[in-house]
C-alpha positions in Angstrom: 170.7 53.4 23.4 174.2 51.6 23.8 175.3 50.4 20.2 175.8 46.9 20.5 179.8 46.2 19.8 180.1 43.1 17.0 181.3 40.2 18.1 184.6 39.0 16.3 184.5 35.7 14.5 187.0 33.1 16.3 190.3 32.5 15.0 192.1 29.3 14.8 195.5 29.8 14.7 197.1 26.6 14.4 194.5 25.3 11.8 194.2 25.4 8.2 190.8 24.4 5.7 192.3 21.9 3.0 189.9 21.3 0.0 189.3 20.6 -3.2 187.1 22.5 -6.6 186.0 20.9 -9.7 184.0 22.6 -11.6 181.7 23.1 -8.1 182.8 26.7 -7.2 179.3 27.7 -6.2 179.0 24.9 -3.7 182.5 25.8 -2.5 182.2 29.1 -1.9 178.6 27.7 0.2 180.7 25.5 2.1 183.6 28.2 3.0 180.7 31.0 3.8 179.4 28.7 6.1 182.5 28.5 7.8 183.2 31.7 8.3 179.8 32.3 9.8 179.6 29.5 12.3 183.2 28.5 12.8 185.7 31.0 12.8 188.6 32.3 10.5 191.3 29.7 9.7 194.6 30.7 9.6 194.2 29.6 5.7 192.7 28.3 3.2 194.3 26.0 0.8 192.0 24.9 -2.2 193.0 23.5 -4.9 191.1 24.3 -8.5 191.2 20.3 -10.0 191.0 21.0 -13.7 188.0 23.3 -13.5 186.8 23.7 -17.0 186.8 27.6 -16.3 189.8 28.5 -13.5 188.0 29.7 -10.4 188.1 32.9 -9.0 187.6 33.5 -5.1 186.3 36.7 -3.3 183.9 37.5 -0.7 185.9 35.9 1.8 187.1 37.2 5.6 189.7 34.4 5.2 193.3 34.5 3.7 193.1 32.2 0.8 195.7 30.1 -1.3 194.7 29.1 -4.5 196.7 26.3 -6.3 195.7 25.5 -10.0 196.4 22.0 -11.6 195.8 22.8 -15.5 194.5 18.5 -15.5 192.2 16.9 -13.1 194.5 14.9 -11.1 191.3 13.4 -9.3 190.0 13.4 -6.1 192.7 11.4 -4.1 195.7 13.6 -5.4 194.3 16.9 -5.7 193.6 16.4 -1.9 197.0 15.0 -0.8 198.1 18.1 -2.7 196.2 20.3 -0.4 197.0 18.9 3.0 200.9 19.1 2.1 200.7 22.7 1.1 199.0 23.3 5.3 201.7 25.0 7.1 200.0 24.5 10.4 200.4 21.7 13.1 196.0 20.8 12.5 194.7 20.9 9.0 190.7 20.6 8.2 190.3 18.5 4.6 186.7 19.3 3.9 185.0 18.1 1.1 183.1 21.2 -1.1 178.7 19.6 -0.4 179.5 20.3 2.9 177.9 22.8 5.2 178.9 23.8 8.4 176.2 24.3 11.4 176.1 26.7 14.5 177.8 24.6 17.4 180.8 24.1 19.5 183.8 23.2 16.6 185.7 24.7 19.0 185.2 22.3 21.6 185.3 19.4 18.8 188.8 20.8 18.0 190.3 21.5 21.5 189.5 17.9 22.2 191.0 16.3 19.3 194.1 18.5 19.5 194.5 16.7 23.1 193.5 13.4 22.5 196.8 11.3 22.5 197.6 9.8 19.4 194.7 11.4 17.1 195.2 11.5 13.9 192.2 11.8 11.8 188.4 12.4 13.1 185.1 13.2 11.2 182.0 14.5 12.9 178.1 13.7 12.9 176.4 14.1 9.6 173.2 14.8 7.8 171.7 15.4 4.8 169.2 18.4 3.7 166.1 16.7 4.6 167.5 15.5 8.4 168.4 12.2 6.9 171.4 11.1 9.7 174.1 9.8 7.1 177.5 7.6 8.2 180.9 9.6 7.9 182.4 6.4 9.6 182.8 2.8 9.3 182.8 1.0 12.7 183.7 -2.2 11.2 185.3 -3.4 8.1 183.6 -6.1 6.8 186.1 -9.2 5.5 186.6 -9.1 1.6 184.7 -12.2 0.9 181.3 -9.9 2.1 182.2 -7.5 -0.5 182.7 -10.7 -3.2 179.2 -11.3 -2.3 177.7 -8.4 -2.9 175.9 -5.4 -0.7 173.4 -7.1 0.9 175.4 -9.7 2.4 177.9 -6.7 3.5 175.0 -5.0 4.8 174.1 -7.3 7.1 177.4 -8.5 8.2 178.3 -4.7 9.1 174.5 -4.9 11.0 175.0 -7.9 13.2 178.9 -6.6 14.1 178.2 -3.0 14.7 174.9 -4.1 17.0 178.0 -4.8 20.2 179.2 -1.1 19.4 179.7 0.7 22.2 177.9 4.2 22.1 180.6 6.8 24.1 180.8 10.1 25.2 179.3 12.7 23.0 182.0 15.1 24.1 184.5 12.5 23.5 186.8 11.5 20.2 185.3 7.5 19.5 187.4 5.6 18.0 186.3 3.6 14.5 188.1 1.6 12.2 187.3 4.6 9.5 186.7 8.1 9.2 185.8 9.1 5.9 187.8 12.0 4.4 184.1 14.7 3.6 185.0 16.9 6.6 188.2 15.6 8.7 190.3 17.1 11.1 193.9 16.1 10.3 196.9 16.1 12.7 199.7 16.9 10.4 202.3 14.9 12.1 200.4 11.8 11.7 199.4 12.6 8.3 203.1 13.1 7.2 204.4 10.1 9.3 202.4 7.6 7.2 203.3 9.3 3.7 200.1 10.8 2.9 197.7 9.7 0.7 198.3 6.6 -1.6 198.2 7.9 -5.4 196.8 4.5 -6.6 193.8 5.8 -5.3 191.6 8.1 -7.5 189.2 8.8 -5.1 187.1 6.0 -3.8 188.5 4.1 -0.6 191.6 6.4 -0.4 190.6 7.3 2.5 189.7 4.1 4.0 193.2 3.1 3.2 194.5 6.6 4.9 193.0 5.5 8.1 194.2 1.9 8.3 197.6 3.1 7.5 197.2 5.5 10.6 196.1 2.4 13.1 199.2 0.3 11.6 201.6 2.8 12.9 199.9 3.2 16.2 197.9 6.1 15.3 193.9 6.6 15.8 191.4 7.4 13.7 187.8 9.0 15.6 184.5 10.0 15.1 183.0 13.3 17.2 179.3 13.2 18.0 179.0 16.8 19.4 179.4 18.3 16.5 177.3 17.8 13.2 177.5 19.3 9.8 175.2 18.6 6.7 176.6 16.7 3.9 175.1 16.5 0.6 176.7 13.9 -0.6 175.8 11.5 2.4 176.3 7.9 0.9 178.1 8.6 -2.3 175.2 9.7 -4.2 177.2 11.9 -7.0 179.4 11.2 -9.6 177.2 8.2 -11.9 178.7 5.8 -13.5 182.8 6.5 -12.8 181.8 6.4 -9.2 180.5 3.2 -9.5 183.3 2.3 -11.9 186.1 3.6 -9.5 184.3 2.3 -5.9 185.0 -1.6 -7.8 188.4 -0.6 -8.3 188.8 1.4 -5.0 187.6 -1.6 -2.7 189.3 -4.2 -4.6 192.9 -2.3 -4.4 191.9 -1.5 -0.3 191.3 -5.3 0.7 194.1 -7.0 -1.2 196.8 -3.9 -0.3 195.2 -4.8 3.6 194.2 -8.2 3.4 196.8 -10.3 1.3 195.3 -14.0 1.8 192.2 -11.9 -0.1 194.6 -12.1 -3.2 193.9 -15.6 -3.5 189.8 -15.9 -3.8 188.7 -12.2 -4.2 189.0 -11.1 -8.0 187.4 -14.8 -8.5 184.5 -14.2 -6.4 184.0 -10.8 -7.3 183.6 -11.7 -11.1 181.2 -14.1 -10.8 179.3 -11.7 -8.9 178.9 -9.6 -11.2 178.1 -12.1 -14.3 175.0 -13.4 -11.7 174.0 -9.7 -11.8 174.4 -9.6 -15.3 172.2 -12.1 -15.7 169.8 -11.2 -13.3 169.6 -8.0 -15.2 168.7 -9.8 -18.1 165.7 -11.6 -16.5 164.6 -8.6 -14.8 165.6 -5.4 -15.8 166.4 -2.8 -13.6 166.8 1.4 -14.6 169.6 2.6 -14.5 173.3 3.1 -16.6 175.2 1.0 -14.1 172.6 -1.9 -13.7 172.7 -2.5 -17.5 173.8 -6.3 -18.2 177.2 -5.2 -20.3 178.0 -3.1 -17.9 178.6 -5.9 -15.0 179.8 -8.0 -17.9 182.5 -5.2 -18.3 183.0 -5.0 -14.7 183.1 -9.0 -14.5 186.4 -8.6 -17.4 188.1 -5.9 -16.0 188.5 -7.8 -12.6 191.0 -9.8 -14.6 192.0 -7.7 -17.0 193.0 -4.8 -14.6 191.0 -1.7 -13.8 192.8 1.1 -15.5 193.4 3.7 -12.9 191.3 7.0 -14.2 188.7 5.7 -16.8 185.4 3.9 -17.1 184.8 0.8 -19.1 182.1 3.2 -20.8 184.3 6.5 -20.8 187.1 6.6 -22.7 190.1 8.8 -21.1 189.8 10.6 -17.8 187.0 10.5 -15.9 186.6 12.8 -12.8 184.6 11.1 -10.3 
């Protein structure tokens, strides 16, 4: 019988995998496996080890691999500008560590944003373990008085709006206000034309603002629906209480950097928010660390007072989202 001759994996030249660990080396090494086996072979990786309480070690993989240590968690937002300015190729691939990569045609998803005009940034389809179809985009951005008001009138401003969205091309780079940053494909000349990431940032919205910096300078930002990958942190279900914490921050900083006239009746309208959900906590109570009444009450002071950039109300010092 003839031996059957292995096929080699594909190799990707001009593009290198840009990501992040924190204390989630066993889901990294998942996520980079998963690569290897229905991707291809980067010309690199570049990962950087965020404060890991142990530093990481990496073996077992086909793919050359550049560690970079930071002895402090710099946070989500800066570890990950850090990686995508040490990518030495024109195409880098920031990919977030819960994600897992699925047989299908990257390649194709890659040839065609390399030669869409003007590309910067584009996520793909997503889902969760249990087949749950999860949002790596935003095809609208709902005005900041929505988010004064709270989710469910967001909600269902973002439903009415995205009902006129035009469905496109599978095969095709659609283009949306947002493409979140879990699994991205990065053109680095765009990426370096707008300055980067904003440090501000600590993780949430960071790359909300990334994206509207791109569409300011004439840049676009897509979505690819021919290629899916699962995402296990599909609606920012990690992370407790500091994610909750740093998402208040995160949206506040994004609409008043974007939407000045928001400066005026925002921080207002966001605080009384959350003292009527403090008090509707108190009438009703809810489970749940952040749906405790003192907890909006801290959120309702620190719109005034300033959210300090890396720490919960209930935390002291750094908190890694």
């Amino acid at each position: 019988m003839k031996a059957v001759t292995p096929v080699p994996p594909r190799a990707f030249a001009n593009l290198t995998l840009a990501s992040t660990i924190h204390n989630n080396i066993v889901r990294w090494i998942e996520m980079a496996i998963s690569f290897e086996t229905h991707v291809g072979i980067p010309h690199e990786i570049v990962v950087v080890d965020d404060g890991s309480v142990e530093p990481v070690l990496i073996n077992g993989l086909k793919s050359k691999v550049r560690l970079i240590r930071n002895p402090v968690a710099l946070g989500f937002c800066a570890a990950s500008a850090l990686a995508l300015n040490s990518v030495s190729t024109p195409f880098g691939l920031l990919v977030d560590a819960d994600i897992t990569f699925l047989p299908g045609d990257f390649a194709k998803a890659f040839a065609c944003f390399q030669t869409t005009a003007k590309a910067a940034w584009c996520n793909f389809s997503q889902i969760d373990r249990e087949g749950y179809i999860g949002s790596s985009i935003d095809r609208v951005i709902p005005p900041a008085w929505c988010f004064g008001l709270g989710n469910q009138v967001t909600e269902l401003w973002a439903k009415m709006k995205n009902k006129s969205a035009a469905v496109t091309d599978a095969n095709a780079i659609e283009r949306v206000p947002i493409a979140h940053s879990s699994s991205a494909l990065v053109r680095m000349a765009a990426y370096e034309s707008v300055g980067g990431f904003d440090l501000r940032y600590w993780q949430c919205q960071s790359d909300n603002d990334l994206c509207q910096r791109f569409t300011k300078r004439g840049w676009s930002v897509g979505f690819y629906r021919g290629y899916c990958v699962i995402h296990d942190g599909i609606g920012g279900k990690t992370g407790g209480l500091p994610r909750v914490y740093d998402l208040y921050r995160g949206k506040l900083m994004f609409y008043e950097t974007h939407y000045p006239w928001s400066r005026i009746y925002l921080r207002p309208l966001l605080a009384l928010r959350h003292l009527a959900e403090a008090f509707a906590l108190l009438v009703r109570p809810r489970q749940g660390d952040h749906l405790r009444p003192a907890w909006r009450l801290a959120l309702a002071w620190l719109v005034f007072r300033a959210y300090p950039p890396q720490s919960s109300p209930s935390l002291h010092g750094n908190s890694r989202v």
